[in-house]
Every structure is written in C-alpha cells, then in structure tokens.
C-alpha positions in Angstrom: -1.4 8.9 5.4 -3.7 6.3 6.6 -6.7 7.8 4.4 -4.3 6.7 1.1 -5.6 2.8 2.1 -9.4 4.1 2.0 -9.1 6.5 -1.1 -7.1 4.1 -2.8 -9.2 1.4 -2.5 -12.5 2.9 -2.7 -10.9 3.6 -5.9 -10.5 0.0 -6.6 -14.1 -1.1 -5.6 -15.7 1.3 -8.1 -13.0 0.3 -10.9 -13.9 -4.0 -9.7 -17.9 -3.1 -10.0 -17.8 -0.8 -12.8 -15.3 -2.0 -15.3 -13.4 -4.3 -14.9 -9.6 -4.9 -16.3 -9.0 -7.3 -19.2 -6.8 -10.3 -18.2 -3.8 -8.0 -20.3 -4.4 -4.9 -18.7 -4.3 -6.2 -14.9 -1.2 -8.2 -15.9 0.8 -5.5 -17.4 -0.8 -2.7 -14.1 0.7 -5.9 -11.8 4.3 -6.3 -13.6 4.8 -3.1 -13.5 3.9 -2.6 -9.7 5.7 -5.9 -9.1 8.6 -5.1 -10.8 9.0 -1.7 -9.2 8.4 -3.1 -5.6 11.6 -6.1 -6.2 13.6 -3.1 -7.8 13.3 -0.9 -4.7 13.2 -3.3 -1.9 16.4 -4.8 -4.1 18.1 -1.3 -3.7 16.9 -0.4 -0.1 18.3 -4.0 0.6 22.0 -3.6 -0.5 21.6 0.1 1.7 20.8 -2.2 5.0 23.3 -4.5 3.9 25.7 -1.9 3.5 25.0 -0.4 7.0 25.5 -3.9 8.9 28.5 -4.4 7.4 30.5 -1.1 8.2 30.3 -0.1 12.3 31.4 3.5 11.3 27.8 4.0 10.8 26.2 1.7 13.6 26.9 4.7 16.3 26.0 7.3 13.6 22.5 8.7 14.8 21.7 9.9 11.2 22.6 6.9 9.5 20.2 4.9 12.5 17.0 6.9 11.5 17.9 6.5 8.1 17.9 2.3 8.3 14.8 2.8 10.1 13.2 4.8 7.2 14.6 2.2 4.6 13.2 -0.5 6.5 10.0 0.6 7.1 9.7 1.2 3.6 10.8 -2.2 2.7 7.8 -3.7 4.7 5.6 -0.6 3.2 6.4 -1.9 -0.5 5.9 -5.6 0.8 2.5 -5.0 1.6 1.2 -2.8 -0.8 2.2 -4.4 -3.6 0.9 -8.0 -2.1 -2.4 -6.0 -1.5 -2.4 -4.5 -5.1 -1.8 -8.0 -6.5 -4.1 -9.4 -4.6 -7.1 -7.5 -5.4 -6.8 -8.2 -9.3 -5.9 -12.2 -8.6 -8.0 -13.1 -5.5 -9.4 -10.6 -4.0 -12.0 -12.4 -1.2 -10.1 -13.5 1.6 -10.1 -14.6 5.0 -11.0 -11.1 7.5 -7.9 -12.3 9.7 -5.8 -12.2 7.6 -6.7 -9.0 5.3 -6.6 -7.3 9.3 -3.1 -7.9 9.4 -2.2 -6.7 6.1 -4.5 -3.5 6.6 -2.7 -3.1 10.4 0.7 -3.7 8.8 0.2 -1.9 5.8 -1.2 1.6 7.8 1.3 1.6 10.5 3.9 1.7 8.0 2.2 4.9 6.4 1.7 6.3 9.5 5.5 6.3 10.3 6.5 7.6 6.8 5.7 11.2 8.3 7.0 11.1 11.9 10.5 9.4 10.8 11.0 12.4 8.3 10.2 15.0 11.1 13.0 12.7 13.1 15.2 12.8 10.5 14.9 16.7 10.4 15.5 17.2 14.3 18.4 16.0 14.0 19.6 17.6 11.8 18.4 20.5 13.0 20.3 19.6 16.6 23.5 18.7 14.6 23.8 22.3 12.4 21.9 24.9 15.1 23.3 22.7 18.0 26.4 21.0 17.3 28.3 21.2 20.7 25.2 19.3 22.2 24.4 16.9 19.4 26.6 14.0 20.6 24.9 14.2 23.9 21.5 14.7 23.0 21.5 12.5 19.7 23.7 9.5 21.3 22.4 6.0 20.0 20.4 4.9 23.0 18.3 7.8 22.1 18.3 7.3 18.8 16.5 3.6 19.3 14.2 4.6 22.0 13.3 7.7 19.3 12.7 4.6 17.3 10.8 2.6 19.6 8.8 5.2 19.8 7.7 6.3 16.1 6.7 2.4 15.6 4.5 2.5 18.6 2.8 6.3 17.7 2.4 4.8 14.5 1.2 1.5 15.3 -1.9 3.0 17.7 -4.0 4.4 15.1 -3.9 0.8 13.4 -4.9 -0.8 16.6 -8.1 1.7 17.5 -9.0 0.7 14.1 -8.8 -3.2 15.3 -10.8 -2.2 18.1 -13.3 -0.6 16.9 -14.1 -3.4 14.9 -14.1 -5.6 17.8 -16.7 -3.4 19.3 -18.7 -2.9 16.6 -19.3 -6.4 14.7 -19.3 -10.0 16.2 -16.7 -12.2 16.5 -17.1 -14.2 14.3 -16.2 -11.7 11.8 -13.1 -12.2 11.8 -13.1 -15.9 10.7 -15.4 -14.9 7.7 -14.5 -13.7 3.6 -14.4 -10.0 2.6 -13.5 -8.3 -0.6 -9.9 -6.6 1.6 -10.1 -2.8 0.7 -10.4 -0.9 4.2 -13.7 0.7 3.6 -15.0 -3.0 3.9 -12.6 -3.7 7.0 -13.1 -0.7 8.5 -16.8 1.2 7.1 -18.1 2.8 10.3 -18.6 6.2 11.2 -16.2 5.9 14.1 -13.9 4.9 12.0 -14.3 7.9 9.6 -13.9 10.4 12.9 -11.0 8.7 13.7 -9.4 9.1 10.6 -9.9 13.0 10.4 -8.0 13.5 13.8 -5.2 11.5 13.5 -4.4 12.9 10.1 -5.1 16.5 11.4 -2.9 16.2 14.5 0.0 14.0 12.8 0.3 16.3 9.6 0.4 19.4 11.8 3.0 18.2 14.0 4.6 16.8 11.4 4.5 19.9 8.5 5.3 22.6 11.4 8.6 20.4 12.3 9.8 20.3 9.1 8.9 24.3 8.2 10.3 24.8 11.5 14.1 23.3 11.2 14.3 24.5 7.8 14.1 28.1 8.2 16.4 27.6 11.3 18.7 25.5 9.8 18.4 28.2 6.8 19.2 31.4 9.0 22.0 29.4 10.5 23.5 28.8 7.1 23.5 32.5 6.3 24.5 33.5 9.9 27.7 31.3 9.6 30.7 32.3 8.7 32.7 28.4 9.0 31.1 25.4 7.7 28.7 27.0 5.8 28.5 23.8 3.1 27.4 21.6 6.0 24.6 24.1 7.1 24.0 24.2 3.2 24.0 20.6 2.7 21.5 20.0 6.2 19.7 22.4 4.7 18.9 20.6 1.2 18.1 17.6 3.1 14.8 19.2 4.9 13.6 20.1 1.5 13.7 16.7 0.5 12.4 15.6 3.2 9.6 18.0 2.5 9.3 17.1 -1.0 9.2 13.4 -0.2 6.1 14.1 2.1 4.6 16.6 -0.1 4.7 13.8 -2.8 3.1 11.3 -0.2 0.2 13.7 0.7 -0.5 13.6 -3.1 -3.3 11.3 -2.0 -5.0 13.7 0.1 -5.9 15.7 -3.7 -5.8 12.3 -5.7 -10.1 11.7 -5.3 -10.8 15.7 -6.6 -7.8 14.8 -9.6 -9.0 11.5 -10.5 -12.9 13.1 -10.6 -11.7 16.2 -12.5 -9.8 13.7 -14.8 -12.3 10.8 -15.3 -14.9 13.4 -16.5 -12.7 14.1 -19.3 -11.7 10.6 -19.8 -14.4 8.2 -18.2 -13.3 5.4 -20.9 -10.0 5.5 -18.4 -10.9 5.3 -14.9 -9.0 2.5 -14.0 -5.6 3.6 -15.4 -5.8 7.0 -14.0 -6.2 5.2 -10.7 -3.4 3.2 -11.5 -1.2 6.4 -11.6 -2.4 8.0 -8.7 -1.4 5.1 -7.1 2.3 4.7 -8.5 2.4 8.5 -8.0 1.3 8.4 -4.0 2.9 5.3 -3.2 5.8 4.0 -5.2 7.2 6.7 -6.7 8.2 8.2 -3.1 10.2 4.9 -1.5 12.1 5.2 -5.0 13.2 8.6 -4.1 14.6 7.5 -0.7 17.6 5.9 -1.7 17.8 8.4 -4.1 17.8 11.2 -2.0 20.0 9.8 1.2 22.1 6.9 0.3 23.7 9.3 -3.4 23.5 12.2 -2.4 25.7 10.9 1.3 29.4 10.8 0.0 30.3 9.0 2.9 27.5 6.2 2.4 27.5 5.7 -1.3 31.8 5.7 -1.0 31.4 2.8 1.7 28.3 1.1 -0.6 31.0 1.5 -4.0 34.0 -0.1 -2.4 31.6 -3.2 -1.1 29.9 -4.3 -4.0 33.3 -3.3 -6.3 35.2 -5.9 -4.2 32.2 -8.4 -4.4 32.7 -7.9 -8.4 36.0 -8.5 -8.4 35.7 -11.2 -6.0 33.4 -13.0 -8.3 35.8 -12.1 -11.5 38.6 -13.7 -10.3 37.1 -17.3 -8.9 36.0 -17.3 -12.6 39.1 -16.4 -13.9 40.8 -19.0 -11.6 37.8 -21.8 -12.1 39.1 -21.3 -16.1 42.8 -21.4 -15.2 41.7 -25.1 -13.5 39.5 -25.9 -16.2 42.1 -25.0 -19.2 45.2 -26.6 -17.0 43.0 -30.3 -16.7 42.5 -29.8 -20.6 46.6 -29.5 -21.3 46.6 -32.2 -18.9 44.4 -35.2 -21.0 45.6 -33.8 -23.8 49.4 -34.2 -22.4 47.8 -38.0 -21.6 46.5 -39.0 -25.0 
C-alpha cells in the first residue's frame, strides 16, 4: 500500500509541471474529495460513537478489530484529503512537517491490509473453532493484536524516516519541499525498501485471506447446524477480499492511467483524479457499508440510538412551542 503515496503523487508532479488545473477545475477535484472525506469520517464517526456507547460490544472481539479498522480509516481520510488539498492550495511546505503527514499517512495504508487479515482470523477461529474462540479471541488479545498491527505498520514509515536521516543533512528537515514522497523519500534505498515490504505484507496478507475463506467455505458445506453463520462468516472474507482487491487498484493504476492518457492526453489530470478516488476513497466508503449494515446486531443498536436522539430533539421543540404559544395566551390574557 505504501507505493499508492509514490504513484499517486508522482502522478501529481507530472500533472503540477505539465498542465496545470484551472482555478475551477482544482476547486470542483477538492469539493468533491473534501466532501467525500466529511461524509465518511461523518458516518465512521456515529459507528465509533455507537460502539462507546453500548458495552455489549466493548468485550466483542469482532466488533474491537472492527473500531480499530474504522478508526484507522478515519485518520487515513484525514490525511489524504489534507495532503490532496494541499498540493492544489500550497503545496511547498516546511520538510517537518510534510514527514509527519507522509509517516502518518503510510502507516495508516500499511495497516489497511494486516487489520483485514485480523479481521478474517477471527472469523475463521469463531466458525472452524468455535469451542476455543472465547479463549483464544478474549479482549486482552484482541488489543495486544492491535498493538501490534499499529506497530508492524508503523516500521516501514520509520525506516523511511531513517533513511533520510542517513542520507541527507539535518538541516533538511527545517527546509521547503514540494510534499509528494518521491521528493521526501527519492533514493534508491528507499525504492528497495518499498519492493519488500509490499512483497512480504501482500503475501502474508492475500494467503490469509484465501486461506480462511476456503476453510471457512468447506466448513459451511460440512455443517449440518448453523450453517447461516458459516454462510454469513463466509461473505465477510469476500469482502474483505474485495475491499483489498479494490485498494491494490493502485498497484495497476500507472499501466491504466498510461494506456488511458494515450487515448486521451488532453485529460491527464482528471484520469488521475479517478484513480485516485477509485484507490483511496472509494474503499473507506465501503467499510461502513460492508460491516456496520450488513451486522443486524450493530446497525439495530446504531437505529434505536440516533431514533431516540430524533425524538429527543422533536419533543424539546415541541415543548419549547408549547412555552412559547402558552406566554403568547398569557400577554394576550394581559392586554
């Protein structure tokens, strides 16, 4: 995942130096990103919300990953969409500071992958394993699990750090750079690093995933009981495959985009606006989508919440008219 920051904004540089977007284009591109990132952190918020407020879920390890997939892509959207907006408006910025965005922004990506190949243990423990699953899958686990993806994901972002600290001066880091990571980050060791990490963390992960499914799937068709749980556990490692088959999209995106632009060079830039909606926005809308619906239990407890906050609300404005009509009769009793 981490190579979507360098295609991306390689991307960017050649759309900056080549052509650049008209004041109306690069307003519309950042709406629309803008728009999307308040509409899903908005959604993904009222999930985490709706998690704190009900402890039926807080010893649940299921719903534990799943609050620590929401939330990491409510800092994911946070970032990217600051870094988007920030290469149209003002794009030259202190190195400092475009480090931390780049760090925050990568080990974010980087954990995408590993808390979807959680997400499918588990699931895999719970249907192929249930008798054990509340003593292998208890909550302590389930945070240290946690602790854990943060930190494996975290690592590649801080080799990158420190190969820059090897490799330039010091003082680099108080100068201005354009922040894209080929300019943070344009060394060969850098490059290297890049090819392993995304070789070793895609295997592990994609051989998890293919792994639980087709056990999971010759459990279902082995069982002769709760064969709509099996079913059900079963669905949810597609989508966890589909929702990491649609975030590898930008491994393809560079070939796509070239194939594309040769048939439409007078279009470069909004081609690489879509492959960017399409690799990085489009999936964190499909996680609520995908877990918090499709969870009967969830979206029940979610409904019931916000219903009462509605009808809360209704009736303190009913009642704040019921005063306000009554002090009308009142002066008009008085005059």
């Amino acid at each position: 995942m981490l190579l979507l920051f360098s295609v991306l904004q390689e991307r960017h540089v050649v759309m900056n130096f080549t052509k650049r977007d008209d004041f109306q284009e690069a307003l519309v591109k950042n709406l629309i990103i803008v728009i999307l990132g308040i509409v899903i952190n908005c959604i993904n918020g009222i999930i985490v919300l709706t998690f704190c407020k009900n402890s039926v879920f807080h010893s649940d390890s299921r719903y534990i990953l799943y609050m620590n997939l929401v939330v990491n892509d409510m800092i994911l959207i946070y970032v990217s969409v600051t870094m988007h907006v920030l290469i149209h408006a003002y794009p030259n910025f202190n190195v400092s500071m475009c480090c931390t965005l780049v760090v925050t922004g990568s080990t974010t990506h980087m954990n995408t992958p590993i808390i979807l190949a959680g997400m499918a243990i588990e699931r895999y423990i719970a249907i192929c394993k249930p008798l054990h699953h509340a003593q292998i899958c208890t909550v302590r686990r389930t945070y240290i699990i946690i602790a854990l993806t943060w930190g494996v994901g975290f690592v590649p972002a801080v080799a990158d750090v420190i190969i820059v600290l090897a490799t330039r001066p010091i003082g680099f880091f108080s100068s201005v750079i354009f922040c894209i990571y080929l300019n943070l980050y344009n060394t060969r060791y850098h490059a290297e690093k890049v090819k392993v990490v995304q070789a070793l963390y895609m295997s592990f992960v994609w051989l998890t995933l293919i792994y639980t499914y087709f056990m999971v799937f010759r459990t279902a068709r082995a069982a002769k009981g709760d064969t709509a749980s099996a079913k059900k556990a079963q669905n949810t490692i597609l989508l966890h495959g589909a929702q990491l088959l649609l975030c590898m999209l930008s491994y393809i995106t560079p070939l796509s985009d070239v194939v594309l632009v040769s048939f439409f060079p007078m279009h470069l830039s909004k081609i690489t606006f879509l492959s960017y909606l399409i690799t990085n926005i489009i999936p964190r809308l499909l996680t609520p989508l995908i877990y918090s619906v499709r969870d009967q239990k969830f979206a029940k407890h979610m409904s019931q919440y916000y219903s009462c906050k509605v009808i809360l609300f209704k009736g303190r404005v009913k009642r704040g008219k019921l005063k306000h009509s009554s002090k009308m009769r009142v002066c008009s009793l008085k005059d």
